[in-house]
C-alpha positions in Angstrom: 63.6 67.8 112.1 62.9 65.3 109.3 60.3 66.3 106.9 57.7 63.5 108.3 58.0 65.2 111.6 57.4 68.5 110.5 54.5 67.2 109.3 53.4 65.1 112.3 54.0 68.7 114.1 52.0 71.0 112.1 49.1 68.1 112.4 49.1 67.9 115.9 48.8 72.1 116.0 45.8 72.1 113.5 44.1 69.0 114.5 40.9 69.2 113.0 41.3 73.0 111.7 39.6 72.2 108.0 40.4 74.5 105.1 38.1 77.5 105.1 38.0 78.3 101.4 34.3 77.3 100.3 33.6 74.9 103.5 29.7 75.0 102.9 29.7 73.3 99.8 33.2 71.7 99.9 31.6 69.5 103.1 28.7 68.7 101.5 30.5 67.3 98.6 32.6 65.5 101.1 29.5 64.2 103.1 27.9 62.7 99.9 31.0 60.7 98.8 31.1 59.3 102.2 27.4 58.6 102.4 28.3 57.2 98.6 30.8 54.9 100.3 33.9 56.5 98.6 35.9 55.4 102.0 39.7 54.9 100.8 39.8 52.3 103.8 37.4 49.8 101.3 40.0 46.7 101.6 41.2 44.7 98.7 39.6 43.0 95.5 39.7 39.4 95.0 42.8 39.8 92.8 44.2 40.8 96.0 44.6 44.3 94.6 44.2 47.3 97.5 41.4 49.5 96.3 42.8 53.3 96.6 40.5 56.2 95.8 41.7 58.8 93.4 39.9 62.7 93.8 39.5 64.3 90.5 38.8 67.6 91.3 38.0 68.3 87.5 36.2 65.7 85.1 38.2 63.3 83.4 37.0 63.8 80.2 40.2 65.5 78.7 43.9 64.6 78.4 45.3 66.4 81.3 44.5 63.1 83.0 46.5 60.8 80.5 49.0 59.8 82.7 46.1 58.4 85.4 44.2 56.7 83.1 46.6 55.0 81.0 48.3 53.8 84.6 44.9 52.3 85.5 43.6 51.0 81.8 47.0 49.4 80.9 48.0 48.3 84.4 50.3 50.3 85.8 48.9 50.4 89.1 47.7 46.7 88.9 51.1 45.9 88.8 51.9 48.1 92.0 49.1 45.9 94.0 46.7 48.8 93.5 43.0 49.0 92.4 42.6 52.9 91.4 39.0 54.6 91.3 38.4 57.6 89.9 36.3 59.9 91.7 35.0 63.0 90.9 34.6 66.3 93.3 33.7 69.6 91.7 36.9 71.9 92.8 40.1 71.7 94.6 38.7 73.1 98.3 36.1 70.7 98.1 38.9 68.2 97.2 41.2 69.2 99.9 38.4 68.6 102.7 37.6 65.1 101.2 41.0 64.3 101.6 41.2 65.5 105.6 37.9 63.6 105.8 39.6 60.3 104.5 37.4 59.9 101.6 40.2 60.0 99.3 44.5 58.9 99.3 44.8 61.8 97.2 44.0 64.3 94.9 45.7 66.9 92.3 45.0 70.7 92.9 46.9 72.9 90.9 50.0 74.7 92.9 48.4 77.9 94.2 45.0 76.3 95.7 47.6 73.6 97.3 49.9 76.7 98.6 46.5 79.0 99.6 45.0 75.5 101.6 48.0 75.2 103.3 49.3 78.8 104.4 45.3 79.0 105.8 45.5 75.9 107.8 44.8 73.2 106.3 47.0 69.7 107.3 48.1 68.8 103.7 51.3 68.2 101.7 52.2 67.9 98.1 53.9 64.8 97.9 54.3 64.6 94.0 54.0 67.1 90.7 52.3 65.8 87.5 52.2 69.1 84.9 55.4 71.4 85.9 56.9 74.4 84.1 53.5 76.2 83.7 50.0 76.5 83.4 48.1 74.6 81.0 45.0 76.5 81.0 44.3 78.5 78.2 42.7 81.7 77.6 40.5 81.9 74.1 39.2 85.4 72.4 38.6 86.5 69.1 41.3 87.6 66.8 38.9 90.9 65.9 39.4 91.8 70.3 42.5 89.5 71.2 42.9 89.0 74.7 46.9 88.4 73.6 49.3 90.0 76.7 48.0 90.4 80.7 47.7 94.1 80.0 44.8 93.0 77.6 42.3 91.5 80.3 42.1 94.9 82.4 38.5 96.4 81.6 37.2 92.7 80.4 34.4 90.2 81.0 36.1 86.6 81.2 34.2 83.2 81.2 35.3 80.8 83.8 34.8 77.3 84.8 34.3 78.6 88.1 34.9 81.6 90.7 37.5 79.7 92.3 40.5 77.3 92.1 43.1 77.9 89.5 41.4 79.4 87.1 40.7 82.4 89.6 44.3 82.2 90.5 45.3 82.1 87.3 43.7 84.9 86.0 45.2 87.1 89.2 48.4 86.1 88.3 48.2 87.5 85.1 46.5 90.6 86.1 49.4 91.2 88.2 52.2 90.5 85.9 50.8 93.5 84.2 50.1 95.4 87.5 46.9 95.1 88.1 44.2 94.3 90.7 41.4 91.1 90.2 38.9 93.6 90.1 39.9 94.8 86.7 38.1 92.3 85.2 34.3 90.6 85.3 34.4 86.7 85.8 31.3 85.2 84.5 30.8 81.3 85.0 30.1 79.0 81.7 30.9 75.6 80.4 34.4 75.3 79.1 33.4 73.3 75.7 34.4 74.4 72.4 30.7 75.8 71.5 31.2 78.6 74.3 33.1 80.5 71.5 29.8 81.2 70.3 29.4 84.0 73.7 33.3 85.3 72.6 31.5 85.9 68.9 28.4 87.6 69.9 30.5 89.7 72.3 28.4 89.0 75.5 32.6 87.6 76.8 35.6 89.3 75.9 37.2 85.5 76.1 37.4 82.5 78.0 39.6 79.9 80.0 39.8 76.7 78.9 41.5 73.5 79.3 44.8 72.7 76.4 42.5 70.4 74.9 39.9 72.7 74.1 42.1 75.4 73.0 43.5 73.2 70.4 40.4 72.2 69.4 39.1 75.9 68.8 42.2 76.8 67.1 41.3 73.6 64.5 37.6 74.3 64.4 37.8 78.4 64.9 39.6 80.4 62.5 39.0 83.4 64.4 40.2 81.9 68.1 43.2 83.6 69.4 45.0 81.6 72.4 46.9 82.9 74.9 49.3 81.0 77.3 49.4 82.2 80.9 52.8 80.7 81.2 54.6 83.1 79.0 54.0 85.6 81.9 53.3 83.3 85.4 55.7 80.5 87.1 52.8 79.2 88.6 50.7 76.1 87.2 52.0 72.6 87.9 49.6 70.4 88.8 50.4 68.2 92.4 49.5 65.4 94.2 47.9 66.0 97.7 47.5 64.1 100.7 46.9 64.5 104.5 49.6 64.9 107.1 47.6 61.8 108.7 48.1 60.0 105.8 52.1 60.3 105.4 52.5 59.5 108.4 50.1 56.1 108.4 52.7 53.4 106.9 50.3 51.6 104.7 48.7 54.9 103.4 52.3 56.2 102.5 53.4 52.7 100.7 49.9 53.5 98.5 51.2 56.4 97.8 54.3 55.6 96.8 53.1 52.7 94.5 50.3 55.3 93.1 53.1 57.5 91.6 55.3 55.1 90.6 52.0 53.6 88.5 52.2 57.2 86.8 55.9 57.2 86.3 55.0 54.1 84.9 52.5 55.0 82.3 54.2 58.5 81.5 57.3 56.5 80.5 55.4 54.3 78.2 52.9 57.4 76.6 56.6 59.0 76.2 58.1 56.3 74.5 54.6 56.2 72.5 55.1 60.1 71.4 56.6 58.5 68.2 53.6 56.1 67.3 51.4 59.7 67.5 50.8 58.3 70.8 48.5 55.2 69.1 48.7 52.7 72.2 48.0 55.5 74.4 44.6 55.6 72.6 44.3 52.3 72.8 44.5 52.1 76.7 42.2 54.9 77.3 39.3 53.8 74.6 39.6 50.9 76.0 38.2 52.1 79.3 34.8 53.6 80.0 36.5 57.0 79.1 35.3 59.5 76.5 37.8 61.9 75.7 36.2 64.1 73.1 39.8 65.4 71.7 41.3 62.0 71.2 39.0 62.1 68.1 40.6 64.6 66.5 44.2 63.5 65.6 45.8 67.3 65.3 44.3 68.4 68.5 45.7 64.5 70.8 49.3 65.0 69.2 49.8 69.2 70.1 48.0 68.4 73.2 49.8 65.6 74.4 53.0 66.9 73.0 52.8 69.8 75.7 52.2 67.2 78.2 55.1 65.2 77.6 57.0 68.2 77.8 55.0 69.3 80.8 56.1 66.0 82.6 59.4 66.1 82.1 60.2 69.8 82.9 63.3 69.7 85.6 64.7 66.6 83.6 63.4 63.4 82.7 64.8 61.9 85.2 62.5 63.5 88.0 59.0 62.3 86.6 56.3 63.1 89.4 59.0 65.2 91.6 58.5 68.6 92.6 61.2 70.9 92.0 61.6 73.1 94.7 62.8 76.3 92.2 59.9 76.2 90.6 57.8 75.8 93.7 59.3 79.1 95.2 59.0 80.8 92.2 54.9 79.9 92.3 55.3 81.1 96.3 56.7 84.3 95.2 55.0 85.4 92.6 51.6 84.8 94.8 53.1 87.0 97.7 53.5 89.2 95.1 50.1 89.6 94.1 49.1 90.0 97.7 47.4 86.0 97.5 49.5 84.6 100.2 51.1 85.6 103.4 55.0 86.7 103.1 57.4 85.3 105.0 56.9 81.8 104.7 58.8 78.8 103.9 57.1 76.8 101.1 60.2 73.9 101.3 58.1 72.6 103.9 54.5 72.1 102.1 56.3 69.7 100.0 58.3 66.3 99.7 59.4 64.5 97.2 60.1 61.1 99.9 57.1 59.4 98.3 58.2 60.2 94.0 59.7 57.7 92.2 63.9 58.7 91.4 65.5 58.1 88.5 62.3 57.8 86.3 64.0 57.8 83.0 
């Protein structure tokens, strides 16, 4: 059975079956971009451009978008025949449902939420990876209470973006690195800027998670911020590109999506080749856009933030921009069976494909 078949099978089985996760609010969200008319199905402009709609299930204003919004500023997707928006929905389950409601061609959950949506029943598939080789959240504390190894967070209160989504996963991957259950720590919501610190100071949070941007700037503007990296203890944390099983199989939606990521091959190549310039035209493309990205003010913080994410990309070779690779994917599969998040005996091979990636990238 070829790959598009498995999918066309496990569609047929679940027709209709939407991810449960959050499905009060997640279809609400997905009613008010449709009422919004954020249809994908919205035609072509009069530069004969096909209008595509992109989900963000995070806000773009920080440089784990790069890749995107260089690819639409400077034209990367122009020159694939597409005309990218950006739209935003708050979290990956509401993200996932836009997507089986056609509102979107794709989004980017991060690995977990995409494995959790599908092993519950959802009729998705990863068709490309943007971040591989680990998370890039961050978790921030104070240097007098470092939250510096998993074993550290048991007992703690921990600020998070949200309750769920990666940044809960995250956190219960850590947890169980070190052994240990999600309940051994509080999760209090909060914003994820840089003047949160101020809660980690007065002690009402033990630390929070934030975004690489935002840990680099603390660590320029906070002397006392401590940083941990999730990755030096979890696989899991690459960032993918999601679809619906209707959607691979639909011929013009899977030639979108195969000129959408080879737009972002496209623009990572050239914000690559721009690592040397202290990534100046990269900048240039996305000032030159209705974008505010706060940390592209700060020189220090766009260079050690943008370095990870060069290095990020290209994890697996650099050579297989955009594709998943499948070691890595397991790995992320494991680990969550091993922390009691997902069912066991499984076969993740199947929840992605790499047809629709770009080969040869470099």
């Amino acid at each position: 059975m070829t790959v598009l078949e498995h999918f066309g099978a496990r569609a047929a089985r679940r027709r209709g079956h939407l991810f449960r996760a959050g499905t009060a609010v997640g279809l609400s969200a997905v009613l008010a971009l449709t009422a919004c008319g954020g249809s994908d199905a919205s035609g072509t402009t009069e530069e004969g451009l096909q209008k595509v709609t992109f989900l963000t299930n995070v806000p773009t204003a920080g440089l784990t978008w790069a890749a995107e919004l260089v690819a639409q500023t400077c034209g990367h997707f122009a020159k694939e025949g597409l005309d990218v928006e950006f739209q935003y929905i708050n979290g990956a389950p509401a993200g996932v449902q836009a997507i089986l409601a056609g509102t979107g061609l794709l989004v980017r959950p991060g690995d977990t939420d995409t494995m959790q949506s599908i092993e519950t029943g959802a009729p998705i598939v990863n068709v490309g990876a943007v971040q591989k080789g680990g998370s890039t959240l961050r978790i921030v504390s104070h240097k007098d209470r470092p939250l510096d190894s998993a074993a550290s967070l048991n007992g703690k209160t921990m600020g998070v973006g949200s309750t769920g989504g990666s940044t809960k996963v995250t956190l219960d991957l850590v947890l169980s690195s070190a052994g240990l259950k999600p309940e051994a720590l509080k999760r209090q919501v909060v914003g994820l800027t840089p003047a949160v610190f101020n809660l980690v100071e007065t002690k009402k949070l033990d630390g929070y998670v934030v975004s690489l941007d935002t840990a680099f700037t603390l660590q320029s503007q906070q002397p006392d911020a401590v940083v941990f990296d999730p990755s030096t203890v979890t696989s899991a944390g690459s960032n993918n590109y999601v679809t619906s099983t209707a959607n691979v199989k639909d011929a013009a939606k899977a030639d979108q999506i195969r000129r959408f990521l080879r737009g972002v091959a496209a623009a990572m190549k050239a914000i690559i080749a721009d690592k040397a310039n202290g990534y100046a035209e990269t900048k240039k493309c996305i000032t030159s856009g209705k974008y505010d990205i706060p940390s592209l003010k700060d020189q220090k913080v766009t260079q050690q933030a943008m370095d990870v994410y060069v290095d990020s990309w290209q994890a697996g070779g650099a050579d297989k921009l955009v594709q998943t690779d499948p070691a890595a994917w397991q790995r992320t599969y494991d680990e969550l069976v091993k922390a009691g998040l997902i069912a066991a005996g499984k076969d993740p091979a199947t929840w992605f494909s790499n047809e629709f990636a770009p080969t040869g990238a470099s």
